[in-house]
C-alpha positions as CSV (number, residue, x, y, z in Angstrom):
1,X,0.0,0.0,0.0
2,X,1.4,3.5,-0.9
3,X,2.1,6.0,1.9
4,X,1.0,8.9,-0.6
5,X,-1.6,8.6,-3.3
6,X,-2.5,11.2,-5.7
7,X,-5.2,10.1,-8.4
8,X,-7.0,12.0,-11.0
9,X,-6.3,15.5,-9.4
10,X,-6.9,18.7,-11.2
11,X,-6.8,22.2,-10.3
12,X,-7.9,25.4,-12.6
13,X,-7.1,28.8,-11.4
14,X,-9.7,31.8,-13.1
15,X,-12.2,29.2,-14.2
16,X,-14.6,30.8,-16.7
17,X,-12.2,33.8,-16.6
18,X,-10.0,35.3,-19.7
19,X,-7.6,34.5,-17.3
20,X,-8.4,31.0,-16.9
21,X,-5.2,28.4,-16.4
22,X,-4.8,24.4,-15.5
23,X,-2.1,24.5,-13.3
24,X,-2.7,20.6,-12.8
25,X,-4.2,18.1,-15.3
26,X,-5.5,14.9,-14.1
27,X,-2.4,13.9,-12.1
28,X,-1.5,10.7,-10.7
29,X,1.4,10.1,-8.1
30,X,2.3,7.4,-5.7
31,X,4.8,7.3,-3.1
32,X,5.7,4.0,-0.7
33,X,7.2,4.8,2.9
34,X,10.7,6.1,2.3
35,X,10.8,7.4,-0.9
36,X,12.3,10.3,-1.4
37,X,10.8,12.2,-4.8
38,X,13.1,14.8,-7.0
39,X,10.4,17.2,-7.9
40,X,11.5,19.3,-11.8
41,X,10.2,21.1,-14.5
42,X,9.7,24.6,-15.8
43,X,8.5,27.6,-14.7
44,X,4.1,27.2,-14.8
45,X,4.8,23.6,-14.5
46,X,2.4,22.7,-11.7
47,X,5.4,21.6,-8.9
48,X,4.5,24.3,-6.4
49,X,0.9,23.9,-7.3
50,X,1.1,20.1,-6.5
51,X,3.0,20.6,-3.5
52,X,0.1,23.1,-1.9
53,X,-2.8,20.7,-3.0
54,X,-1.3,17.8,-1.4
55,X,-1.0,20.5,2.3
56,X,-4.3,21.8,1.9
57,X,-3.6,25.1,0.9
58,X,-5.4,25.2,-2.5
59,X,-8.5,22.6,-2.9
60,X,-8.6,20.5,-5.7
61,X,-11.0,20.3,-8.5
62,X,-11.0,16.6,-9.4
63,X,-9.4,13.8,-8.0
64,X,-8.2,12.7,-4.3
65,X,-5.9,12.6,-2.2
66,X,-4.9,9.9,0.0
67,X,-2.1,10.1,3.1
68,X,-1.5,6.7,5.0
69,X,-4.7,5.2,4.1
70,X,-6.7,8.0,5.1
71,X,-8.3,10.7,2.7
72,X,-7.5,14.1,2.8
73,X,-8.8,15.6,0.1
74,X,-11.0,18.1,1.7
75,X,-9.2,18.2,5.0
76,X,-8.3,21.6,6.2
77,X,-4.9,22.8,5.9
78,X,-4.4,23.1,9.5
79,X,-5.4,19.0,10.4
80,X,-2.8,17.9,7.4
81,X,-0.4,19.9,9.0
82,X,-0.2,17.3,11.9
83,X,1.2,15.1,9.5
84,X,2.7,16.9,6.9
85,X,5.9,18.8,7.4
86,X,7.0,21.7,5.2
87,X,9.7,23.8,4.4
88,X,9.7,27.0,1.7
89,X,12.0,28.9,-0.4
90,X,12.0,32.1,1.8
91,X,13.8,31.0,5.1
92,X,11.8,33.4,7.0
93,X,8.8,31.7,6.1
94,X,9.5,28.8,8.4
95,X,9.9,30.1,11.8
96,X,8.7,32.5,14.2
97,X,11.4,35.0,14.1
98,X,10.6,37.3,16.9
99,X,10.6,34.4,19.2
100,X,13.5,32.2,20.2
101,X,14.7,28.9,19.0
102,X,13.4,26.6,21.7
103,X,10.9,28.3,21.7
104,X,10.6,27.7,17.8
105,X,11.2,24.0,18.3
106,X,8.5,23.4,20.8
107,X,5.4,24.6,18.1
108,X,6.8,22.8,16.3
109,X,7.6,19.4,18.0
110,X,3.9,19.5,19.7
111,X,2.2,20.4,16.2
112,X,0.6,17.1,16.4
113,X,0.5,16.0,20.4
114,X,-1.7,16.8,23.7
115,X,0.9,19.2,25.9
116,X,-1.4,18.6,29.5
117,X,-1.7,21.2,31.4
118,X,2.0,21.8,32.1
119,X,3.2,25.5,30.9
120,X,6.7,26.3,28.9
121,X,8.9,24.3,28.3
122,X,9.8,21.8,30.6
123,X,13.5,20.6,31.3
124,X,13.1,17.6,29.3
125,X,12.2,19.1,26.3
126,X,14.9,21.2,26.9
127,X,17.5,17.9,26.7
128,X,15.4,16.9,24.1
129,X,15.6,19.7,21.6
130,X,19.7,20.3,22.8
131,X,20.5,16.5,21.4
132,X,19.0,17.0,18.5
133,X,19.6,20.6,17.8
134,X,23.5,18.8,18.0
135,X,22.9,16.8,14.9
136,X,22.6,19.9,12.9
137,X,26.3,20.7,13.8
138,X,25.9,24.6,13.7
139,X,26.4,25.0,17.4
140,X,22.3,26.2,17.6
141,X,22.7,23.9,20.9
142,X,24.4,26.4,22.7
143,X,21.9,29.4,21.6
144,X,18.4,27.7,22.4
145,X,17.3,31.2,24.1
146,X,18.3,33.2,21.5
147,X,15.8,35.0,18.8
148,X,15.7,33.3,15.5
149,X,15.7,36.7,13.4
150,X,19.6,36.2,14.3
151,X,20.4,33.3,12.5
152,X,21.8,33.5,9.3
153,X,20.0,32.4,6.7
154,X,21.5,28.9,6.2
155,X,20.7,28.0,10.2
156,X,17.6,29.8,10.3
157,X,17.0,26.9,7.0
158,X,18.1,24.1,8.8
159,X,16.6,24.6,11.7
160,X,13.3,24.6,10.0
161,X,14.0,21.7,8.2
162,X,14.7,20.2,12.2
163,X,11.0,21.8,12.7
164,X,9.7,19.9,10.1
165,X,10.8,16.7,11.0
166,X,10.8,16.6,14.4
167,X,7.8,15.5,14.9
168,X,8.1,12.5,12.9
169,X,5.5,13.7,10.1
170,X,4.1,11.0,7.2
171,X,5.4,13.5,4.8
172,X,8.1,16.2,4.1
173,X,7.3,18.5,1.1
174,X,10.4,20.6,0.0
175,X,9.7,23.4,-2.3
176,X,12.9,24.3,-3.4
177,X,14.0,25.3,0.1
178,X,17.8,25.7,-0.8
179,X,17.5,28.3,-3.8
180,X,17.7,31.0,-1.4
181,X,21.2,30.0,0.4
182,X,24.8,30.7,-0.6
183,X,26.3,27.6,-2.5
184,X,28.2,26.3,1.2
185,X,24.5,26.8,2.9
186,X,22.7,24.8,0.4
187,X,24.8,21.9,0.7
188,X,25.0,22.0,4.0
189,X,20.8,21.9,4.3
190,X,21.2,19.3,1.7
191,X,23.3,16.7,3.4
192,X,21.1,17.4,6.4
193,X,17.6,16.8,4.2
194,X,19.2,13.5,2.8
195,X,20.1,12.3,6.5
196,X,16.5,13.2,7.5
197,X,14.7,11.7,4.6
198,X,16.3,8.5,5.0
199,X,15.0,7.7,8.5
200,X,12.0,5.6,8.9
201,X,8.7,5.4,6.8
202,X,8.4,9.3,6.2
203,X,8.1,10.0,2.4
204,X,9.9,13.3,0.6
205,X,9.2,15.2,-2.2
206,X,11.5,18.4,-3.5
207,X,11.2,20.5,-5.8
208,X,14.5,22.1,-7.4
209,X,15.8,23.7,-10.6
210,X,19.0,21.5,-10.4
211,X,19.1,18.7,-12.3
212,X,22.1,17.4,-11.1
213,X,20.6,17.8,-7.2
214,X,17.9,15.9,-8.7
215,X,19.5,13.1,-9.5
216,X,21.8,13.4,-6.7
217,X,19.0,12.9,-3.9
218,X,16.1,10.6,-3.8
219,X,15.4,7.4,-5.1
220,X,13.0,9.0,-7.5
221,X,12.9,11.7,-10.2
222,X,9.8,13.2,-11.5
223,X,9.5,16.2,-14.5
224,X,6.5,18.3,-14.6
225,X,5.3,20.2,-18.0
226,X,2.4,22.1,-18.5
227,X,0.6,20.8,-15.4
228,X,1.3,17.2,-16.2
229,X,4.0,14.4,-14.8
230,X,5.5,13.7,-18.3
231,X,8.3,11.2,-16.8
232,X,9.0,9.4,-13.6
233,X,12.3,8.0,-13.6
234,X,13.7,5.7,-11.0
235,X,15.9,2.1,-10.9
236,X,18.5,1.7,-13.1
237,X,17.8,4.1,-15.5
238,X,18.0,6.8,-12.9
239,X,21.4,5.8,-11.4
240,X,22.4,5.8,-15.5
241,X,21.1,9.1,-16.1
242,X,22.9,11.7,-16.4
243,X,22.3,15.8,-16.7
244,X,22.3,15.9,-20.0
245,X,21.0,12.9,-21.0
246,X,18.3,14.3,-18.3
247,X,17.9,17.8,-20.3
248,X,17.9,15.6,-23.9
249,X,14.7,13.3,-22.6
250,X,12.8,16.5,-21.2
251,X,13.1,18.0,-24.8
252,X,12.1,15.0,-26.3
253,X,9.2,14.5,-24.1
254,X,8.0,18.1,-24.4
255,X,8.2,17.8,-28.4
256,X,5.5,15.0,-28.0
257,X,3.1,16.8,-25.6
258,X,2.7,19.4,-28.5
259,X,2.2,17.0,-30.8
């Protein structure tokens, strides 16, 4: 049984409208537990628009949506956020700046749990949040109290990319959430999304523009034209794969969608 299943789903934007646009066209997509999806395509391909169907934030027009046997196709955005964790482009998007990063950490981590009647943070959530802040290997251990609108923006990244995880969601949705960081930042956040994708049953999908991150992460690549998944490449063929053999079949497989 798949962790993830996408059938049949479409979404129009402007309906009826001059302005009218498919952004997704009868899409289909299944993920197992512990796959970890590369996400490309275009600009106007439908990536972004898939990701925010699947969390709730846009409703779809046809089709369902199915996470760990249950259907959340018309689920508000809030309830799929107990088991979907997310992590945008902007870094600021992911965090509470004003407030600090324990503080950050605990929203987070209790997202998706009963907290009793105890107030703050208690002293074990404290140890808690210190072992695992270590794993990230930016010293944000040793600054738990501190405000999050002084990170840089490569910690600031990772440490919602911790938020997102840390509370063991069925699903991690990455949309393109390392195109804003300097070249050193970016791999860093990488190596640290590859280490959490590939622990337990929670499924990945990321978007990116680079096509060799693509086939660099994941056990899957999907390409996205014109609101569509036109290839899903995975196996052998995706360890043979290379860039430009990548770029070559994205061509060819556009040429035929116009035909």
């Amino acid at each position: 049984m798949s962790l993830l299943e996408i059938n049949g789903i479409t979404k129009v934007f402007g309906e009826g409208t001059i302005n009218e646009r498919t952004a997704l066209s009868s899409v289909d997509l299944m993920l197992s537990a512990g796959d970890f999806v590369t996400v490309i395509g275009n600009n106007g391909a439908g990536k972004s628009t898939l990701l925010n169907c699947i969390a709730g934030v846009y409703s779809v027009d046809t089709g369902t949506i199915t996470l760990d046997g249950k259907n959340i196709t018309k689920m508000p955005e809030h309830k799929r956020a107990e088991s979907i964790g997310r992590v945008f482009q902007d870094p600021l998007k992911g965090t509470a700046f004003d407030m600090t990063i324990e503080q950050n950490l605990a929203i987070a981590y209790y997202k998706n749990k009963k907290r009793g009647l105890q107030p703050g943070i208690s002293s074990r959530d404290r140890k808690f949040f210190r072992e695992h802040l270590a794993m990230l290997e930016m010293g944000l251990e040793d600054k738990m109290t501190q405000k999050v609108k002084l990170l840089s923006g490569g910690q600031r990244q990772a440490l919602t990319l911790f938020m997102a995880v840390i509370a063991e969601p069925k699903l991690l949705l990455l949309d393109e959430h390392t195109a804003a960081l300097d070249p050193a930042a970016a791999a860093t956040v990488l190596s640290l999304t590859d280490k959490f994708a590939s622990r337990g049953d929670m499924c990945t999908l990321m978007i990116t523009h680079n096509m060799k991150d693509a086939l660099a992460y994941g056990n899957r690549t999907i390409l996205m034209k014109s609101g569509r998944i036109m290839m899903d490449i995975s196996g052998v063929e995706r360890k043979e794969m290379t860039v430009e053999k990548l770029v070559e079949k994205f061509s060819i497989e556009s040429d035929r969608m116009l035909l």
